[in-house]
N, C-alpha and C positions, 0 to 999 in steps of 0.2 A: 542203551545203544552203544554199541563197540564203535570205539573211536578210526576214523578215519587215517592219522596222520598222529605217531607220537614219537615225542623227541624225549629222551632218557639219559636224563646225567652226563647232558654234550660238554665238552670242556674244548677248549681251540686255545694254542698260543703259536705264535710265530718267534721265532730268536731273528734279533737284528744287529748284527756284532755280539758286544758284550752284554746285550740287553736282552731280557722276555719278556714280551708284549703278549699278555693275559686278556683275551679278547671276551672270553665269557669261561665259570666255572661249574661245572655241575647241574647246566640249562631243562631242564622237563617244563614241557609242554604237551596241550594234545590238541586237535581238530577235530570235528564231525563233519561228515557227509552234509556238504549244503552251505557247511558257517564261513562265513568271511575273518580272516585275524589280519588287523592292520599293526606292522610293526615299527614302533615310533623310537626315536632318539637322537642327538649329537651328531654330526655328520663325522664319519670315522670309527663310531662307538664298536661298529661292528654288525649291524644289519645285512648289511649283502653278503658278510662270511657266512652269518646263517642262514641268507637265503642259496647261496651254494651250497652249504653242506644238505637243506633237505631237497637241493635239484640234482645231486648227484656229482654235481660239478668240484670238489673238494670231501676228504673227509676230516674227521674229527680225532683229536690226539685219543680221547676216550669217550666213551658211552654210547651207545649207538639209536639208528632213527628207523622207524618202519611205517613201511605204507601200505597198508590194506593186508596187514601182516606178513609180509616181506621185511625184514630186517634188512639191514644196506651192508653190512658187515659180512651178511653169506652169499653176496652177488661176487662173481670174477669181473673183470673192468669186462668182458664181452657183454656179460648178463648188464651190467649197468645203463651200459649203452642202447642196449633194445629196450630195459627196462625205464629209463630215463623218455626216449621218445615215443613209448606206448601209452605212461601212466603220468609224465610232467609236461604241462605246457609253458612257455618263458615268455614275458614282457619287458623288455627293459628301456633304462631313459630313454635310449635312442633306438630307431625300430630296427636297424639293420636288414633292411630289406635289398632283396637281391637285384640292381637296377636295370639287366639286360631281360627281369621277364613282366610280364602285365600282373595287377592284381590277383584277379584269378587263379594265376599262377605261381606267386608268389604264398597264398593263401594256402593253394593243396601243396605245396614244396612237402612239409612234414609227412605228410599223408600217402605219399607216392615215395620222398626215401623209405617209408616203411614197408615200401614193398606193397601198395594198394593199386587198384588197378585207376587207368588213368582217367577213364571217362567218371567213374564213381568221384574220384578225387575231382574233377573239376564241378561235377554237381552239387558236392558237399561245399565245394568254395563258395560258387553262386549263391547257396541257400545263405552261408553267413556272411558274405558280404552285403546281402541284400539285408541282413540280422544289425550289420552296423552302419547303416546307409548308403553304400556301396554302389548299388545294386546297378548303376546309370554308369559307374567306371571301373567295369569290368574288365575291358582292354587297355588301359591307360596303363603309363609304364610312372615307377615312385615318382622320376624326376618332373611330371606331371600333373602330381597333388599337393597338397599343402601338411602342413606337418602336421595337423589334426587324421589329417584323411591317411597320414603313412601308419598313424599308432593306430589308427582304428585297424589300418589294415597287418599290424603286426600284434591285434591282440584276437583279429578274426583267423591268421594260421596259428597263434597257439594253440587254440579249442578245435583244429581242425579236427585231431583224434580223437576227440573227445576225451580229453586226458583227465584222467582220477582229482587231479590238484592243478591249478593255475596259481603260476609263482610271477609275481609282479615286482619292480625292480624301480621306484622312483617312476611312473608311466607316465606322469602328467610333469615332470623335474624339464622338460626343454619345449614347455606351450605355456600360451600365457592361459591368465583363468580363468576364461571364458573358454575357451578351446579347451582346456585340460578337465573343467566340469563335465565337459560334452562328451569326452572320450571315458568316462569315469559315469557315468549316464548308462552309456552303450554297454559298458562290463556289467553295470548291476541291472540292465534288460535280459543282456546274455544269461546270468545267475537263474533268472526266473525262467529263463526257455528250458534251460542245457542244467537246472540244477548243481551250478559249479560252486566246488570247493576253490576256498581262494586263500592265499597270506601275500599283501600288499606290504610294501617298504615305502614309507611316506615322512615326508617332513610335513605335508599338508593337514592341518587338526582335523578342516569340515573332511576329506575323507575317509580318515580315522575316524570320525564318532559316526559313518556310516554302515560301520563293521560292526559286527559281531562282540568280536572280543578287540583289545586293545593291549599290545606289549609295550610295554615302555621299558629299552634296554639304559645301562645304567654307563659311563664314563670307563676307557679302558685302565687296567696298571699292568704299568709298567715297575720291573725288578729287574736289580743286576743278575747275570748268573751265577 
């Protein structure tokens, strides 16, 4: 089976004055179509650099990442951009959901900037909000749900496009955990409908040993320059 998602000899460092902060050196990884990888460590280690660089949202000082055989390194930032919200979908701590529109609409948002037509984009919302228990607040506007009901509702418009990869950011880091189990529930219902590829960034173990594979990144160093 040809790999879905591989990361090839990533290396990231930032300079902070006289200082470089070595965040990871020479990282390869790979995915398949279907698997879940939860990536566990330190809070600061550097988890969400890596989860930007395979969202598009940063690159890498060397080595480069490809999805479904696209390299990231031959995209112009235009190509990125299409390619980013055709083929990634994003969860993060907080849902940042848009509070002047309803569910529904908040749900197809992705689906409709890509240029979808608008009645399709509101049926594919319906179908997955009904997918994460939704289905009764469809018109309700965020400031109306509870913070379980806004991530469900910000993990039901990442899959609106049915994107190759779901990139997860801490999803359950601002619910307690009962509410965080439940939204975390809903994504591994969605894996069985929608077949999703996923990589989770979690401090949580019980969701990490519900993955697939398990990264455990390692403490950053820092050098003078």
């Amino acid at each position: 089976m040809s790999s879905l998602l591989k990361v090839e000899s990533v290396s990231k460092t930032y300079k902070t004055g006289q200082k470089v902060l070595k965040v990871f050196e020479s990282m390869s990884f790979e995915l398949d179509k279907g698997e879940f990888l939860a990536i566990t460590g330190v809070s600061g280690v550097g988890k969400s650099t890596l989860l930007n660089l395979v969202g598009l949202l940063d690159r890498p000082d060397s080595g480069d990442i490809e999805l479904k055989g696209v390299k990231y390194s031959s995209l112009s930032e235009d190509e990125k951009s299409k390619f980013r919200n055709k083929h990634l979908g994003f969860v993060f701590q907080f849902h940042h959901l848009l509070p002047e529109f309803t569910v529904i609409e908040n749900i197809a948002m992705p689906f409709l900037i890509g240029g979808g037509d608008f009645k399709e984009g509101l049926k594919k919302a319906k179908i997955l909000a009904e997918a994460v228990g939704l289905g009764e607040r469809l018109e309700h506007f965020p400031s109306m749900l509870s913070g379980g009901e806004q991530q469900r509702v910000a993990v039901a418009r990442a899959i609106v496009n049915n994107p190759d990869l779901l990139l997860m950011d801490e999803p359950t880091g601002n619910l307690d955990p009962k509410t965080g189990k439940m939204v975390i529930d809903y994504v591994f219902r969605l894996r069985e409908l929608y077949n999703l590829s996923c990589i989770i960034v979690t401090h949580n173990i019980e969701i990490a040993r519900r993955c697939d594979k398990i990264f455990s990144m390692e403490t950053l160093e820092c050098t003078d320059v």
